[in-house]
N, C-alpha and C positions, 0 to 999 in steps of 0.2 A: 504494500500500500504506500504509496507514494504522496509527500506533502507532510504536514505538520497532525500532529494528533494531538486529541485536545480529548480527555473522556469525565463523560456526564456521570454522576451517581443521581440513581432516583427511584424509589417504588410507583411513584403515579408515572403509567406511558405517556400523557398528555402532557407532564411535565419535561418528559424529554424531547418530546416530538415540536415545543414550541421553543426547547433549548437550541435544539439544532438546526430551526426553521432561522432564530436569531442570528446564532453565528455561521451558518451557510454560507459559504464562497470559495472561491477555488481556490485549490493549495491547502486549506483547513476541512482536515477529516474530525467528524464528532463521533466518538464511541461511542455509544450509550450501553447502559448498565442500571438492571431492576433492582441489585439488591449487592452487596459488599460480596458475597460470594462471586455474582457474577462479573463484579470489576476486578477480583485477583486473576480472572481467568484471563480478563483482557488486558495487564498487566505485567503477564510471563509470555503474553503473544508483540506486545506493541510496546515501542518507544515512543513516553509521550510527555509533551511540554507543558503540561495542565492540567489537573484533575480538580472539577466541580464537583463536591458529594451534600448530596443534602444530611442533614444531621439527623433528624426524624427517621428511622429508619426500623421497621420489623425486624426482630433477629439481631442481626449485625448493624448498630447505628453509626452513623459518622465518622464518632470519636474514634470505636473501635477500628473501624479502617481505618482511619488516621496514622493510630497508633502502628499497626500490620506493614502498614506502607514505608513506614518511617524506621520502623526496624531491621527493613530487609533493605542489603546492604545495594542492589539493584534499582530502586524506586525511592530510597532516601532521599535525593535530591530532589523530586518532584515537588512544583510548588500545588500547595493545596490551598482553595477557596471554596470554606463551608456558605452553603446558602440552606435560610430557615423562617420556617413560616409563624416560628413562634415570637414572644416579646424577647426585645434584647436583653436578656439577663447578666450584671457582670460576673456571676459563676460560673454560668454556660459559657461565655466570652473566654473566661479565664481560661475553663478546658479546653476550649478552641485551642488556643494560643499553645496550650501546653501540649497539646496533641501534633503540633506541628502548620497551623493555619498560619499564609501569609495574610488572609484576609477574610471577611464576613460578609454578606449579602443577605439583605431581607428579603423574603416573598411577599409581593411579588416583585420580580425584579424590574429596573430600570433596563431597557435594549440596550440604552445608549451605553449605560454604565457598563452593564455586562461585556460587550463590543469591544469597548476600551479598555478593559484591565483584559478581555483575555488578546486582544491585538498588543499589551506589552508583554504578557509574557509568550508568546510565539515569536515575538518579533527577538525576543531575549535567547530562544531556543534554538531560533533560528540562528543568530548570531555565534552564540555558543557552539555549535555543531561546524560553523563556517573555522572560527579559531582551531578547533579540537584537527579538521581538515589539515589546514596548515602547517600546525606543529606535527602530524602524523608526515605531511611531507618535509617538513626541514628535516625531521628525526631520519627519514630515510636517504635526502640527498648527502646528510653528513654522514651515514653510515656507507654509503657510496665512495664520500672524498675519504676517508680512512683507508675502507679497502685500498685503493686507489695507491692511498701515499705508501702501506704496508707493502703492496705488489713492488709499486715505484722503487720504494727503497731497499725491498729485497735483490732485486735485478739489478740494479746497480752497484751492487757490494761486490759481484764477482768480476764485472768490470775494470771496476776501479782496483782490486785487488792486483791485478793484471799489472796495472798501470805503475801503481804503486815499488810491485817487486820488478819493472822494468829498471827504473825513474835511479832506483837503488842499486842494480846492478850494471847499469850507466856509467855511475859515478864509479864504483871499484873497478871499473876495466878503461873506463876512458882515459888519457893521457893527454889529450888536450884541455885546458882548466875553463874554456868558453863550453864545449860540450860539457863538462862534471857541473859547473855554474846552471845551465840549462835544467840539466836533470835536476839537479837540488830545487832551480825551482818549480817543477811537475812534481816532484816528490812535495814540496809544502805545499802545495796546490791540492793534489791531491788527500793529502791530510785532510786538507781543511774540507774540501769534498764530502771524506768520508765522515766525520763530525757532523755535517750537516743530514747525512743521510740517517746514521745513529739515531739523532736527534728526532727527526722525521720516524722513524720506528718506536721509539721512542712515545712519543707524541699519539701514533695510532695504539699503542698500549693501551695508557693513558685514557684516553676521550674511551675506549672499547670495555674500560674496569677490568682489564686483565692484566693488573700488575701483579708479576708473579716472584714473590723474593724467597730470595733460599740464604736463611737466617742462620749463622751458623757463631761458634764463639769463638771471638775474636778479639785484634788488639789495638785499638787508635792508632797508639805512638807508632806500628809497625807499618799500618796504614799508611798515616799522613807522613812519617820519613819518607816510602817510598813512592808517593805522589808529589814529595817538594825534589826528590832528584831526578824526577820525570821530567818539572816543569823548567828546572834547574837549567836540564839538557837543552830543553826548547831556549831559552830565554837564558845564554848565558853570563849577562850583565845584571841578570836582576838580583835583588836582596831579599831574602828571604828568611827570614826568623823564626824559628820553631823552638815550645817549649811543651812541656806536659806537666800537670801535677795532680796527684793524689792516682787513685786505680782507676786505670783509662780501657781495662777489660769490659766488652760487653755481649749482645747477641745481634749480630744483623746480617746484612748482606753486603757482603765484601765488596763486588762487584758497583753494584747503584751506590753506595757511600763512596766509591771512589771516584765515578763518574760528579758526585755530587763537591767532592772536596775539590778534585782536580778542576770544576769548573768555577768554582767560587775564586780559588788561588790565580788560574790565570787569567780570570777577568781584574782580580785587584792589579796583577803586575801587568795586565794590561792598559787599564784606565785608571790607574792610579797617578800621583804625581812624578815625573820623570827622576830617576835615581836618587826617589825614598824606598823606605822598605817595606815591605811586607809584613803583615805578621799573621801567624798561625796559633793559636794556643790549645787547650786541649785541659779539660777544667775534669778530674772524677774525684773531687773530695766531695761529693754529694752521694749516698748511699744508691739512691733510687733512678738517679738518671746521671749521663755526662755532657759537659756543654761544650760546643766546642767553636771559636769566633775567628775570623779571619778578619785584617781590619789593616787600611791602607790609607794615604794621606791621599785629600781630594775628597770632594763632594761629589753631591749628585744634586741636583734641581729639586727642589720640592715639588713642583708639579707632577713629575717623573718618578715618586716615590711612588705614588698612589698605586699606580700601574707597573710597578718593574714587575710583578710576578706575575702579569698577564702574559699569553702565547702570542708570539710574533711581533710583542711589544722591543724596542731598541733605542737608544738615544741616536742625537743627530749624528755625535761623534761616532759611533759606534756602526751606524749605517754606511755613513762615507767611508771610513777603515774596510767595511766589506767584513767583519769579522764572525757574522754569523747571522742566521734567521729571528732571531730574537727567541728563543725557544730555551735557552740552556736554566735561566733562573726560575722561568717555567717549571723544565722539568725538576728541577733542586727541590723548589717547594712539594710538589708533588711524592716524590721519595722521599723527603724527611717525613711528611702527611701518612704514605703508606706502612711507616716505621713508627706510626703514631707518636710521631716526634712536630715538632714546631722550627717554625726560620720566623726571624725579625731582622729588618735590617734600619738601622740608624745613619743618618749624614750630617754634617754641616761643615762649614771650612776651617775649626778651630782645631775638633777633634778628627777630621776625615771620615771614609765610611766602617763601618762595624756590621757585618753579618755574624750574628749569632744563632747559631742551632743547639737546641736543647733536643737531646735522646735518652728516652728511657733508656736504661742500661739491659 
């Protein structure tokens, strides 16, 4: 049945038969219904924007449909408008009310009035069901752009792989220093490539709720040593200070904490201020969790805070550099979240910036 449904409650037929002469016109179908048994029948058949029930009712009255309708988790939402031929009692009201009425109508009723409350709620129903559309399509084209990016960036790993151990074995056979120059630079090209592809894998995890860690017991300090002489390698002019104190043992995933550390540290020694230092620290004199903050001289915008841990989000600097998709703070926050752990990050130009991650241990 096609169009908006609207259904009457009533024991008198003459009382339905002049409800749905009233609201008659296309696009609006009228159920009718003799008696509260026979409108749950047509309420496990039909989705509908409106139920009129008279109160007065043999058997099963009003209220108790009311009640019926409002308990099953299916028709909960329907709005209900009791109409009644009796004086307006406010105790009768009150049940009304309690039983789940938007609204009251006396018999006999005004056309006009009736016309117009049920023409807003169709027109609401209608509305509703247009949104509900929509969202059911965004939900699908972004589960399209996932797949999409997940394939994308699958295929391109073994590529780039290729490239990679080319770029590499370039540089240790070539003898001329313009070709080993070349190759180093497809080899940091390439790098930054795959980072972006990661990232993008990454990201379809993520948006899909299939972050999958493998929590194992582990050591910070042994961690973060061997992600600052990774970054060390990249970045051989930078400064970088590490410390630990108290027991920096805990349980996570080795892998996403590193991805997570290594990208906090060379974002500071990237956009931090030119030959300051870095610093790393690594806090477990707290029983129940360890904190652990990265912090560099230089700001960041206040505007730019609000939003650093949005996807795709990047400063101006940061864009122009070419240095990534804006994704990597994203994903930070997201893995420390999955570790049911926390990130905060602090700026201003006195004390520079401060990313702090507090983890449960």
């Amino acid at each position: 049945m096609n169009g908006i449904n609207v259904l009457v409650v009533d024991d008198f037929p003459q009382n339905l038969v002049a409800t749905e002469a009233i609201l008659s016109r296309p696009g609006l179908n009228v159920l009718k219904a003799a008696s509260g048994e026979e409108a749950l029948e047509l309420l496990l058949a039909h989705e509908v924007a409106l139920a009129l029930i008279d109160v007065q009712m043999p058997g099963m009255d009003g209220f108790e449909l009311a009640e019926i309708i409002r308990g099953n988790r299916r028709t909960s939402s329907i709005p209900l408008i009791f109409m009644t031929a009796a004086a307006q009692e406010g105790t009768r009201t009150f049940r009304g009310y309690q039983a789940g009425a938007v609204d009251f109508l006396n018999k006999p009723v005004n056309p006009d009035v009736l016309r117009g409350k049920v023409e807003v709620f169709a027109e609401l129903f209608a509305q509703k069901k247009q949104i509900q559309q929509q969202v059911e399509e965004l939900r699908q084209a972004l589960q399209v752009n996932e797949l999409f990016i997940a394939v994308l960036g699958h295929d391109l790993r073994t590529p780039l792989s290729a490239i990679l151990h080319g770029a590499e074995l370039i540089q240790l056979l070539a003898k001329d220093e313009k070709v080993a120059g070349a190759a180093k630079r497809i080899q940091s090209s390439g790098e930054r490539m795959n980072k972006m592809v990661q990232q993008l894998l990454d990201v379809a995890q993520i948006r899909s709720g299939s972050i999958n860690l493998s929590r194992t017991a582990s050591d910070y300090r042994k961690l973060c040593t061997r992600i600052v002489e990774e970054i060390q390698v990249a970045f051989p002019t930078a400064a970088i200070r590490f410390e630990c104190h108290g027991d920096v043992n805990g349980t996570f995933d080795t892998d996403r904490m590193a991805q997570v550390l290594s990208n906090l540290v060379s974002n500071a020694v990237q956009h931090g201020e030119p030959n300051q230092p870095v610093f790393l620290s690594v806090d477990g004199s707290k029983p129940a969790q360890v904190t652990v903050c990265v912090q560099n001289k230089g700001s960041i915008p206040a505007d730019t805070l609000d939003r650093i841990f949005k996807p795709f989000h990047t400063t101006s600097a940061g864009r122009s550099a070419k240095s990534g998709l804006g994704l990597g703070l994203y994903i930070v926050k997201q893995f420390i979240e999955a570790h049911c752990g926390s990130v905060k990050v602090s700026s201003n130009p006195v004390s520079g910036t401060t990313f702090e991650l507090t983890l449960p241990r």
